[in-house]
N, C-alpha and C positions, 0 to 999 in steps of 0.2 A: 655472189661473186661480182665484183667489179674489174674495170680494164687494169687496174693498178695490183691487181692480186698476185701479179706474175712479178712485179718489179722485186727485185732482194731486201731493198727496205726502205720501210715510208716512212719519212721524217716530218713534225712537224715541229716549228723554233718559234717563237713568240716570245714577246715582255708577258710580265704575272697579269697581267688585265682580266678579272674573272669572265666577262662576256668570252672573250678569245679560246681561251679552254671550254668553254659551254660550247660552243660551236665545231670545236674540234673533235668534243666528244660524242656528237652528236653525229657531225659526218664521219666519224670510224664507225657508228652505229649502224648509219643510213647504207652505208657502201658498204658494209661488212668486210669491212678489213681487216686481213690476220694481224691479231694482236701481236701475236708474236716476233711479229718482222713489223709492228709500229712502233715508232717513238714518240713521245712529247717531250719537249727539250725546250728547257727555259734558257733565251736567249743568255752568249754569257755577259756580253759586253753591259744588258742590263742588267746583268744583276749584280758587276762591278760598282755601277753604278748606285747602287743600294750600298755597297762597302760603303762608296764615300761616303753617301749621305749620311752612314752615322758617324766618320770619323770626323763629319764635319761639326758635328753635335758634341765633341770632345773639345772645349775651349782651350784645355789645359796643352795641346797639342800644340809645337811649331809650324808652322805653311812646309817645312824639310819634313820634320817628323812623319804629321798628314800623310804627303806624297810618298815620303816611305815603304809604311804602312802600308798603305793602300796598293804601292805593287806586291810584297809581301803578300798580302790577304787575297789580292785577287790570283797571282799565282797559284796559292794553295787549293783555291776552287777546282785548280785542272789536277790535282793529286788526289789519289784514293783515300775515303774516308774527309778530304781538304773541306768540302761545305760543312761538315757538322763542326769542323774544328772551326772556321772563322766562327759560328756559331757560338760555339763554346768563350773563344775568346771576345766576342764582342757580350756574352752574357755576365762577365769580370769588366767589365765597363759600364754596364747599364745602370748608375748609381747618380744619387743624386739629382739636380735640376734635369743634367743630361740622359737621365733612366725614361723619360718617356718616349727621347725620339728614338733613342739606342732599341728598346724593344720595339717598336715598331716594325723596323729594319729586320729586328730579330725573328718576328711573327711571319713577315715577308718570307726572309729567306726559308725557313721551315717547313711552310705550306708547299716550297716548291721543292725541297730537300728531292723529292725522287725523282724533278726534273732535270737536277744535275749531277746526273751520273757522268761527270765531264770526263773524268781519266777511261772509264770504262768506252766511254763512245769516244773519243781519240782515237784509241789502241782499234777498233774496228773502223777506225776510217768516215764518221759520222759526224758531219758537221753541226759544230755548238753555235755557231752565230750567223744572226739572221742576214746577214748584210747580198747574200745569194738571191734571198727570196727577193729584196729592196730593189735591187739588180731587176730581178727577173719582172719586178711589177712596170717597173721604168721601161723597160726593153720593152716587153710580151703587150701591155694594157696600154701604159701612158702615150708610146709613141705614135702606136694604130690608134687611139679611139680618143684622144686629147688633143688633137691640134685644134688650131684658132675657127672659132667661127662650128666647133664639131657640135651637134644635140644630137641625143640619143632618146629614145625609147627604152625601158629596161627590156623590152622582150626580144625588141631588136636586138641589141647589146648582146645577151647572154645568145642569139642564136651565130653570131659573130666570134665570142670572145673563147668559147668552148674549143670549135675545131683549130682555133687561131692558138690554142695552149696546147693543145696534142700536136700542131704541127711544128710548132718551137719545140716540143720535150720530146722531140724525134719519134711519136706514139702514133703519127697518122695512120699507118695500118692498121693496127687495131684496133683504133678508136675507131674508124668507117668500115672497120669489119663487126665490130660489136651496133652500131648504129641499127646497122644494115639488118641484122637481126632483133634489133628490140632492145638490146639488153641495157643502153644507159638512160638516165632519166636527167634531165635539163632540169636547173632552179628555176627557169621561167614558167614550168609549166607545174603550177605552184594546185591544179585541180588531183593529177596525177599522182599514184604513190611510186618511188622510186623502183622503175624495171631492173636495176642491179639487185635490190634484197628481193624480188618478187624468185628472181631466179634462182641464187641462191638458199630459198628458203626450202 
């Protein structure tokens, strides 16, 4: 059991970077987090971005066409079934010179297909782009521990940046109620196996 078990649901949004998902998957392991109420959600603004790049790989297109297109295709991401379809139609594209970058693109979106369940997390109110979290690093990390002239230590750091992220996500009670008792385990104390799965197990 970890502090976040209680929350209704745990998001997490990212570009396709395989590290990124390795580490995601590994702390829903670590913290034992109800699968059930977790998400991984491939950010969407990047994976609009994947549209372009392959309609930019279509020569035969106009710079009007392109741009077109490309709100078309990305709209359809947010409709049910919409990722498999842009899918479909960029695989009626992927011919000729332009057939390598086109699949490419294609390979991408596919691997993430079940990170964009967009219309389905819409409809519950679940946010598809990361621009929250980019926010919240600026705010929560950059403004406390980035000014001019700052060095850190990593152990100092993480024993700073922890309480300072439960007192921004409005958690400080129980994260110094769980503390208090054992139950969370700090990245810095890299000897130690994680006190949220010890107790949950």
């Amino acid at each position: 059991m970890s502090f976040l078990s209680p929350a209704r649901e745990i998001v997490f949004v990212a570009d396709g970077a395989d590290w990124i998902w390795a580490r995601v998957d590994a702390m829903i392991e670590r913290a034992c987090l109800p699968v059930d109420r977790t998400h991984k959600i491939l950010d969407f603004y990047h994976a609009s971005e994947h549209i372009a790049d392959a309609l930019r790989a279509c020569k035969n297109l106009s710079d009007n066409d392109r741009r077109t297109q490309h709100k078309a295709l990305s709209r359809k991401l947010l409709r049910p079934g919409g990722p498999l379809a842009v899918i479909e139609r960029f695989s009626k594209l992927a011919r000729r010179r332009r057939g390598k970058r086109v699949n490419k693109e294609i390979k991408y979106l596919r691997k993430y297909l079940d990170h964009m369940r967009n219309a389905e997390w819409r409809l519950a109110k679940v946010p598809i782009g990361s621009g929250i979290v980019e926010s919240a690093i600026r705010r929560v990390i950059n403004l406390r521990f980035k000014a001019a002239s700052m060095c850190w230590r990593e152990d100092h750091l993480a024993a700073l940046l922890y309480p300072r992220c439960a007192l921004k996500s409005a958690c400080w009670e129980a994260f110094m109620h769980g503390d208090v008792q054992g139950r969370y385990w700090l990245a810095s104390d890299t000897t130690a196996e994680p006190k949220a799965v010890l107790e949950g197990a």
